[in-house]
C-alpha positions in Angstrom: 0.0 0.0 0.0 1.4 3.4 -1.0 2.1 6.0 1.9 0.9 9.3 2.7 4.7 10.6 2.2 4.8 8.7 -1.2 1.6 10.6 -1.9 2.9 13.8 -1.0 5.8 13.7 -2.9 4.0 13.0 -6.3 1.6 15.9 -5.1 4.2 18.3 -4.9 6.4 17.0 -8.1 2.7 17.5 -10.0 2.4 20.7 -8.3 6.1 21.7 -9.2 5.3 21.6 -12.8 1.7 23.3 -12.4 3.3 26.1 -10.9 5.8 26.6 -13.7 2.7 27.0 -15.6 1.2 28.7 -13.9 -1.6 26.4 -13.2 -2.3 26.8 -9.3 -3.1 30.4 -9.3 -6.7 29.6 -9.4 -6.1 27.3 -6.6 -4.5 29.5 -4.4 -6.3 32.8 -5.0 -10.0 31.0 -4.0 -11.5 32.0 -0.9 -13.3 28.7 -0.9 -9.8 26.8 -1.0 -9.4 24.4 2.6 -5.9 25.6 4.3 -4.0 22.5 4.3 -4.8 22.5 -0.1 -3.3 26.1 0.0 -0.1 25.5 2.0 0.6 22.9 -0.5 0.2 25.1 -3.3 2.8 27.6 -1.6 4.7 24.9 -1.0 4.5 24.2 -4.7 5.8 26.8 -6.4 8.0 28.0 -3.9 10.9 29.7 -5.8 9.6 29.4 -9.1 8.9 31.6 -11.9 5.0 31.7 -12.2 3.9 33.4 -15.6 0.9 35.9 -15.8 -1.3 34.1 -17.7 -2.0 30.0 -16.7 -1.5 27.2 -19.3 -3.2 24.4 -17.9 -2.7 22.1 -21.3 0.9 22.9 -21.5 1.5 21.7 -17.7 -0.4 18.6 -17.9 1.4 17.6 -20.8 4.4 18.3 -19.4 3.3 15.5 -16.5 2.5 12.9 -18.6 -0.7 10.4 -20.2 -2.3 10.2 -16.8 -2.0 13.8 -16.2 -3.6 14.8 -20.3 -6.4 12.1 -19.6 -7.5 13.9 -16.0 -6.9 17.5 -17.6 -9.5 16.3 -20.5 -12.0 14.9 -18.0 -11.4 18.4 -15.3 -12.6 20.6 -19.3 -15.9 19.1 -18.1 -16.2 20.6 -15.1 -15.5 24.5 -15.3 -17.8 24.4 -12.1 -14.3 22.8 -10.7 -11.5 24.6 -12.3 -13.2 27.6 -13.5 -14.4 28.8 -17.0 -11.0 29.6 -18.4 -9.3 26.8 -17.0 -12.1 24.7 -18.8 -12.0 26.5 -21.8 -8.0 26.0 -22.0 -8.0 22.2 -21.2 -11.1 22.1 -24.0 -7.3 22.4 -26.5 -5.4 19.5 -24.7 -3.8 17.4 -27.2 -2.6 14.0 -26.0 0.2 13.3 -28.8 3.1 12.1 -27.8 6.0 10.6 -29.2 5.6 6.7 -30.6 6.9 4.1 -28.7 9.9 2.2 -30.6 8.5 -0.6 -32.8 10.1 -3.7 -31.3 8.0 -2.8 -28.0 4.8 -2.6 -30.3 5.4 -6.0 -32.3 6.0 -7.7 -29.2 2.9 -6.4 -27.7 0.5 -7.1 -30.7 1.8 -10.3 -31.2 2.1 -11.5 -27.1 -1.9 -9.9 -27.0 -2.8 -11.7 -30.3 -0.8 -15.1 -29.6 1.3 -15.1 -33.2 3.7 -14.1 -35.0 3.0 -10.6 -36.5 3.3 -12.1 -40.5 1.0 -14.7 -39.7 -1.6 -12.0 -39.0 -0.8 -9.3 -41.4 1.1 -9.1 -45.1 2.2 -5.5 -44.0 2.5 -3.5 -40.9 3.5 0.0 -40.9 6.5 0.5 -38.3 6.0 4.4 -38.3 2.4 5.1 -36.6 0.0 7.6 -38.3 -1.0 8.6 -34.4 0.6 8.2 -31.3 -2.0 9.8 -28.4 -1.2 9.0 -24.7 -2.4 5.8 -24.2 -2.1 3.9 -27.4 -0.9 4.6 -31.2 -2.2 3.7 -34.4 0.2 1.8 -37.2 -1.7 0.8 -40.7 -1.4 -2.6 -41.7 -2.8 -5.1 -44.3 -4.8 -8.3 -42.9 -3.3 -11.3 -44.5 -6.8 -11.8 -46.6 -5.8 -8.3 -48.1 -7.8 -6.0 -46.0 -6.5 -2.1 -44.8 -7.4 -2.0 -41.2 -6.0 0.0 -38.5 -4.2 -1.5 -35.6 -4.7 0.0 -32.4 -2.0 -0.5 -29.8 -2.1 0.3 -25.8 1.6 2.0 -25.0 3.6 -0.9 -23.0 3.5 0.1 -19.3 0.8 2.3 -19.5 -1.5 0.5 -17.2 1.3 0.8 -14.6 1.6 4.4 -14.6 -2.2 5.1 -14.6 -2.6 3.1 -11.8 -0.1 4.7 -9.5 -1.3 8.0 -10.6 -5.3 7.1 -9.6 -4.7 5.9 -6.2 -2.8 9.3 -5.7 -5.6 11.3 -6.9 -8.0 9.2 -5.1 -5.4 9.9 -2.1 -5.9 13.7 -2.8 -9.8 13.7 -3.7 -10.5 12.1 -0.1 -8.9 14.7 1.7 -10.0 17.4 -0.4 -13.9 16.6 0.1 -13.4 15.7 4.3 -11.5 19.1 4.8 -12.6 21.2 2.4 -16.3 22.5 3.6 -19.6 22.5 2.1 -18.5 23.5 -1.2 -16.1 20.6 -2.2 -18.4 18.0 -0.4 -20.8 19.6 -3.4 -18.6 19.4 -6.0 -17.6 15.7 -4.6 -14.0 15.8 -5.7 -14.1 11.9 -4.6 -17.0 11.1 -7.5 -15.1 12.9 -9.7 -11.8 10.8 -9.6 -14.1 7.6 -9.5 -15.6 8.5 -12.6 -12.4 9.5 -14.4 -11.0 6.0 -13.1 -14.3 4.2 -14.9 -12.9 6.4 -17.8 -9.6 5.1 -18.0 -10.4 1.8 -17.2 -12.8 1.7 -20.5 -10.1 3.0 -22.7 -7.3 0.6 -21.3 -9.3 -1.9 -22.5 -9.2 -2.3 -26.0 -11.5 -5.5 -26.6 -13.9 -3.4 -24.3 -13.6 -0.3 -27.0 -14.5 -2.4 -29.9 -17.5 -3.6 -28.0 -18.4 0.1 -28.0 -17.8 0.3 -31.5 -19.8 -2.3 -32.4 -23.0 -1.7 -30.2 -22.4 2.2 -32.0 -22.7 0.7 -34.6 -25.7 -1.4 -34.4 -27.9 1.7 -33.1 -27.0 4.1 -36.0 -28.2 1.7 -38.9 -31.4 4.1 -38.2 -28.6 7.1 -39.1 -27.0 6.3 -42.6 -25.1 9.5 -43.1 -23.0 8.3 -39.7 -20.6 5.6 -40.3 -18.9 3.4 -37.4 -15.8 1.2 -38.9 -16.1 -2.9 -38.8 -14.2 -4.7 -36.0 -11.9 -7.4 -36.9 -12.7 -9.3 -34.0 -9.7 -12.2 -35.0 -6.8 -9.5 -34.7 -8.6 -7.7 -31.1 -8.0 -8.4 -27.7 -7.6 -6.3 -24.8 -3.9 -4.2 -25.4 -4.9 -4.1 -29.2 -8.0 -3.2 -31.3 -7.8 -4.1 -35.4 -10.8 -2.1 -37.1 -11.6 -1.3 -40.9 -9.3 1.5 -42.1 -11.5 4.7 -43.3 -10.2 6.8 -46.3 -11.5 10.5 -45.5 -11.1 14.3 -44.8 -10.4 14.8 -41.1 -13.5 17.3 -40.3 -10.7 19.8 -39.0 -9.6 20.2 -42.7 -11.9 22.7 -43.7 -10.9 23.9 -46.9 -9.7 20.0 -47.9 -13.6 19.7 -47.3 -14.4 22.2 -49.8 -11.8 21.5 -52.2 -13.2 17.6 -52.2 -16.5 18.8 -52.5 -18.5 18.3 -49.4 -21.9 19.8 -48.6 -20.3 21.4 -45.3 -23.9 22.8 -43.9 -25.1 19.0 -44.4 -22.3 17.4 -42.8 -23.2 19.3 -39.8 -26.8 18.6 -39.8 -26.0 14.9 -39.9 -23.8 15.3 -37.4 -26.4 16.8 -35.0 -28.9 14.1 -35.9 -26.6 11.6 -35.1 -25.5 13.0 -31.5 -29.3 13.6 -30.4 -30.1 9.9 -31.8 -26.8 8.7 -30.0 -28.1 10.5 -26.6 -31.5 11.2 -27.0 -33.4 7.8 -28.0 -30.7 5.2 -27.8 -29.2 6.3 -24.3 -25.6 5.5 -25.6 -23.3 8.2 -27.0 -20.0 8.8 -28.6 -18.6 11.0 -25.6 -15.2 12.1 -27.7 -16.5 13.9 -30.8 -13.6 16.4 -31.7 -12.5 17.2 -35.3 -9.7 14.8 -35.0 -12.1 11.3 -34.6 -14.1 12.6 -37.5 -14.2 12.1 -40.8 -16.3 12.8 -44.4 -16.5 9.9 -46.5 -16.2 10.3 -49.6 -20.1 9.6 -50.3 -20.6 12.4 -48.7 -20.9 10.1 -45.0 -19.6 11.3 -41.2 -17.1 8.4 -39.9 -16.2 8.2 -35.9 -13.0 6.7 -35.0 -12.2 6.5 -31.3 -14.7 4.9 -29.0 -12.7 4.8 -25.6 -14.9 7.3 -24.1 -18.6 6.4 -24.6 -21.2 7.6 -22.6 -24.9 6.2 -21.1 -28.1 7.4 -19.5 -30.9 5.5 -18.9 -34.1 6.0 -20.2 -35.8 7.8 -17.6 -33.1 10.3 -18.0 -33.3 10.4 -21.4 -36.7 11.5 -21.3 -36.0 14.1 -19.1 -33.1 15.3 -21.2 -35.0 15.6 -24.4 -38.0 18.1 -22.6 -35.1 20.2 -20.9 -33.8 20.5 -24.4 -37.1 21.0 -25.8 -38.3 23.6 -22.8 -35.0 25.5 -23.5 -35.8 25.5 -27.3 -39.3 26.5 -27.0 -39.0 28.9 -23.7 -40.8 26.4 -21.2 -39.0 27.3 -18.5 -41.3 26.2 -15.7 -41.8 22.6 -17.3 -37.7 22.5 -17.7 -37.1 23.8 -13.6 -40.5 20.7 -12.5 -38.4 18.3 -14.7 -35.2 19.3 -12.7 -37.3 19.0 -9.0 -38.8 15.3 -10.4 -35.2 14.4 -11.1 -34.8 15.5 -7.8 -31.6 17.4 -9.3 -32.4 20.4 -7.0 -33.2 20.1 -3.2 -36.8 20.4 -2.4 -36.5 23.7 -0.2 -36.0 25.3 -3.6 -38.5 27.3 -4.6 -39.7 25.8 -8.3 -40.5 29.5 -9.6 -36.8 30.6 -8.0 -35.3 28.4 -10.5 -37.4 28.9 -13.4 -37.0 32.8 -13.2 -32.8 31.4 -13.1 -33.3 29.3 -16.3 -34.3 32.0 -18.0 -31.9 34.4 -17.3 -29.6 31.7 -19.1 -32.2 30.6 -21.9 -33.7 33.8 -23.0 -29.8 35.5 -24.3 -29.9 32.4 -27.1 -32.9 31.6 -27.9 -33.2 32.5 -31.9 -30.2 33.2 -32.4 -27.8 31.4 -34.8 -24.9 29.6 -32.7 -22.0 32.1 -33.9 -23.8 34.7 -31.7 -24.2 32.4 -28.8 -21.4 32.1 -26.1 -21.3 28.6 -25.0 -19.0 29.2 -22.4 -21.0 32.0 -20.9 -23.9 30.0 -20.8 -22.6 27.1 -19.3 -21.3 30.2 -16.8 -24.7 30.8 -15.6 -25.8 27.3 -16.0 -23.0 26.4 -13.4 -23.9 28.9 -11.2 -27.3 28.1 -11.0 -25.7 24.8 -9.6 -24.1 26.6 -6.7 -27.4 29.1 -6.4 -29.6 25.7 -6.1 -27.0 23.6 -3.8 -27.0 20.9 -7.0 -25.2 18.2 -6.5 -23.0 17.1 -9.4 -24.2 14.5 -11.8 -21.5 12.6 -13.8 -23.7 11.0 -16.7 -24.9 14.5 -17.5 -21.8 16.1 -16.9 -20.4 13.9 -19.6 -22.8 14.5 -22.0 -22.8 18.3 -21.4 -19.3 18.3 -22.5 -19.8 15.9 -25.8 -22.8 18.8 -26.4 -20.5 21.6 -26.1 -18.0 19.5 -28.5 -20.4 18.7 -31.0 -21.7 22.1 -31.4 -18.3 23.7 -31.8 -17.8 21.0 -34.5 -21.1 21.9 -35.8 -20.3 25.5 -36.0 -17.2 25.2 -37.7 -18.6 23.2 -40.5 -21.3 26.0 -41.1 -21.4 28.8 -38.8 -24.9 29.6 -39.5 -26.4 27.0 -38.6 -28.4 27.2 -35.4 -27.9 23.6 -33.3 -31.1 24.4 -31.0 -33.5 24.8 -34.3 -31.7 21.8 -36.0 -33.1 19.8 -33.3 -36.3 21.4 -32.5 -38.3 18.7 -34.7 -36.1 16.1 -33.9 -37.1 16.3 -30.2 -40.5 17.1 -30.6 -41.2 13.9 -32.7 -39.0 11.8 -29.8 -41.0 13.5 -27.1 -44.4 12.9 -28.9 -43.4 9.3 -29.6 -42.0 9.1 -25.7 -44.7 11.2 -23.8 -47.7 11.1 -26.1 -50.9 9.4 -25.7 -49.1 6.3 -27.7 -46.5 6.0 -25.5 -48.6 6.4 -22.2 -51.1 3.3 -23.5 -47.9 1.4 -24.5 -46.9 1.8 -21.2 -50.0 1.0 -19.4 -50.7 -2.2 -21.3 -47.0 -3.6 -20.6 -47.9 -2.4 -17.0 -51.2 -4.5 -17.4 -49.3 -7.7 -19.4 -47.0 -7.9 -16.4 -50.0 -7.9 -13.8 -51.7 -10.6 -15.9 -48.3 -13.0 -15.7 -48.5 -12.9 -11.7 -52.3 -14.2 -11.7 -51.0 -17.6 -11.5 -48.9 -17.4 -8.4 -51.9 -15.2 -6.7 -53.9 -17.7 -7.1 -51.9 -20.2 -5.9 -51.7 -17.9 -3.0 -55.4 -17.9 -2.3 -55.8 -21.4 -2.5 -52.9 -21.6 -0.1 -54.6 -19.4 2.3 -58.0 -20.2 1.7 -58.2 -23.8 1.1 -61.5 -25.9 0.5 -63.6 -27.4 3.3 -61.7 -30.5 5.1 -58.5 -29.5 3.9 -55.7 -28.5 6.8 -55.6 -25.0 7.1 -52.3 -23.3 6.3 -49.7 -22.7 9.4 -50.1 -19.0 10.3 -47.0 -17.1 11.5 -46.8 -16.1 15.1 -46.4 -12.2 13.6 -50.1 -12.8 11.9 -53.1 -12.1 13.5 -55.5 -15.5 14.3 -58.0 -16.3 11.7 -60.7 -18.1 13.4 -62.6 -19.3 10.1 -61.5 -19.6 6.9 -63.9 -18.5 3.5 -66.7 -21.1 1.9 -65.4 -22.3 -1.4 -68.1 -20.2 -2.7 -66.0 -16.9 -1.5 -62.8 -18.4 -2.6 -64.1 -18.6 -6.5 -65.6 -15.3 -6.3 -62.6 -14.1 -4.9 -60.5 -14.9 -8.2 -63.0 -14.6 -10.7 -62.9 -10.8 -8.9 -59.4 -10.5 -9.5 -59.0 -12.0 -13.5 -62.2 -9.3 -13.7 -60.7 -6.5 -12.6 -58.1 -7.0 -14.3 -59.9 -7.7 -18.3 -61.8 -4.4 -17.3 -58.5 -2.3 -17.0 -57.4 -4.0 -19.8 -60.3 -3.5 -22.1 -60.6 0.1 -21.2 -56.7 0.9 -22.2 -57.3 -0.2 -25.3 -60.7 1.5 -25.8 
């Protein structure tokens, strides 16, 4: 087990490097800051050379894999680090250099039990991307496919692991010393969630699962691609999938050049988020220019599915009408939705918090995205969090972040296009299909269906309890109270010809 002194030393090497950057003047200068978090800082950058202006990115590069993987996970939470630390880790790129070859052959081929020629006619030695945790090389299958091979960097699961149970370390103490305000923010469920993260994406053969269930749900989505898994070369350090000819979406004028409808790219791209989040409940959670790319028919490909997020479908529904309310201006059905969810505390006043949305709402509504500020309306959106003591919620969180993403994607492919009427009908036909009179019956009669397949086993019960004449009666438990005499047969069959009644009645008048 790793000591406190062990963990304070990391701490303050991490914090050495931040305050090169820079990067703990936030820290520091909040009132809100516990002591012992503060003396540390000091500690920190005792001696050093702090520059005016923070780079978060560039210190958290400077760290190492672990370090850019948390730093990408903190840009979702500018309620954490602040709107301008957010908005700087939003730019974190995790390339780094490749690892030598011979260390990549031999992990492929230990992970894939054979030889590398037995498995492909060609292999490229130089990678076409090497990110944090694995690189990419380009290879032929030896049945003359292209795929790509994706390879986990060889001791990377070591490294990640010391560095988690040190910010675990460091979360714990944050949230028991640091007040009302961290034990809100809940440092601790933070650094659980970013460990479910990493876990995900150190797992390779988990990632193509990913892939592949992507896949599966956006056949109803034919402009959005998701590449074929070649389950025979994937295992858990190394993922082989179908390799993609296209235009990196960052490549703007390539797009043009090639002859791309830019304004529908980005229409299909929306479609295929609010599909991804909205009625399937499972969502691409990494959509930056880089891991997309237009086919040449004119298609949006994904690449990268190590970060995928879920909601149920309760949520779901009451993600598509806070959408909708926001679109549309309901502001008092969008604050009820957020007290059902119970997102807010219940000695909120409901009004309080619908006069709040709108504050935030009313500033975007109609206008195309190029005049909205995201980041100042995830300002006030965040503050409402603090206003309304709202406890932090990780699955939204996530997909607040991919939203964010997406849009600035969106907006660079045609910067008049305005996301929030894009998907105006879009939600409106999920929410009638979800919460219309369709969807209520649908629900009722499944409700009724699964009422129907206990009869049996009540009836068993009441011929249990209430047995016919001559037969023992049943042992009662000493917690019961005495029955002194039990019903006449006649009762009995009343008694469950009441019940399969009732039960037609509610059925018949469902479906009336």
């Amino acid at each position: 087990m790793t000591t406190a002194v062990t963990h304070l030393w990391r701490l303050l090497k991490w914090g050495r490097t931040l305050a090169k950057h820079g990067a703990l003047q936030g820290i520091e200068r909040d009132p809100l800051t516990p002591p012992p978090v503060r003396r540390l800082v000091k500690l920190a950058r005792f001696g050093a050379r702090v520059p005016a202006e923070p780079d978060y990115a560039t210190a958290l590069q400077a760290i190492g894999p672990a370090a850019i993987k948390l730093g990408q996970a903190l840009a979702t939470r500018p309620d954490l680090v602040g709107e301008k630390a957010a908005h700087n880790l939003f730019a974190l790129q995790d390339s780094l250099p490749p690892a030598p070859f011979p260390l990549i052959r031999q992990a492929v081929e230990q992970a894939l039990e054979a030889p590398l020629e037995k498995l492909f006619l060609e292999f490229d030695e130089i990678p076409v991307g090497a990110a944090s945790i694995a690189q990419v090389h380009r290879a032929v299958t030896t049945e003359g496919r292209q795929v790509a091979v994706k390879v986990l960097r060889p001791g990377i699961e070591e490294e990640f692991a010391q560095a988690l149970e040190t910010y675990e370390w460091a979360a714990a103490h944050v949230e028991v010393h640091g007040g009302d305000e961290a034990q809100r923010l809940r440092p601790k469920m933070v650094i659980a969630h970013f460990k479910q993260w990493t876990r995900r994406e150190l797992d390779l053969q988990r990632e193509a699962a990913s892939a592949s269930e992507l896949k599966q749900n956006m056949v109803a989505e034919p402009g959005f691609y998701v590449p074929e898994i070649d389950w025979r070369r994937t295992a858990r350090r190394v993922m082989t999938l179908e390799w993609l000819d296209g235009i990196k979406l960052s490549k703007r004028d390539d797009l043009i050049a090639a002859g791309h409808d830019l304004p529908h790219l980005a229409g299909t791209l929306v479609r295929a988020f609010l599909r991804q989040a909205v009625i399937d409940g499972f969502f691409h959670a990494d959509l930056h220019q880089g891991n997309l790319f237009a086919l040449p028919d004119g298609r949006i490909a994904a690449i990268d599915f190590g970060i995928m997020g879920r909601i149920d479908r309760r949520a779901r529904r009451w993600l598509a009408e806070i959408l909708y309310g926001l679109i549309t201006g309901n502001y008092q059905r969008v604050a009820e939705i957020h007290f059902e969810a119970q997102y807010v505390p219940r000695h909120h006043s409901v009004a309080e918090f619908t006069t709040a949305l709108r504050a935030v709402g009313e500033p975007m509504r109609g206008l195309p995205v190029k005049e909205i500020s995201v980041g100042r309306m995830l300002e006030g959106l965040f503050t409402i969090t603090r206003d309304f003591d709202m406890p932090t919620q990780p699955h939204l969180l996530l997909l607040q972040k991919t939203m964010v993403m997406e849009e600035g994607v969106a907006t660079f492919l045609d910067p008049d296009i305005n996301m929030w009427e894009s998907a105006e009908p879009f939600l409106r036909e999920w929410i009638r299909t979800e919460l219309g009179p369709e969807a209520y019956y649908a629900d009722r009669i499944t409700h009724w269906v699964r009422t129907f397949k206990k009869l049996p086993d009540l009836v068993d019960r009441i011929d249990h309890y209430f047995p016919a004449p001559g037969a023992a009666p049943p042992p009662i438990p000493h917690a019961e109270v005495e029955v002194t005499q039990l019903p006449t047969p006649r009762w009995r069959d009343l008694l469950i010809a009441a019940v399969a009644a009732a039960g037609g009645a509610a059925a018949v008048l469902l479906l009336i």
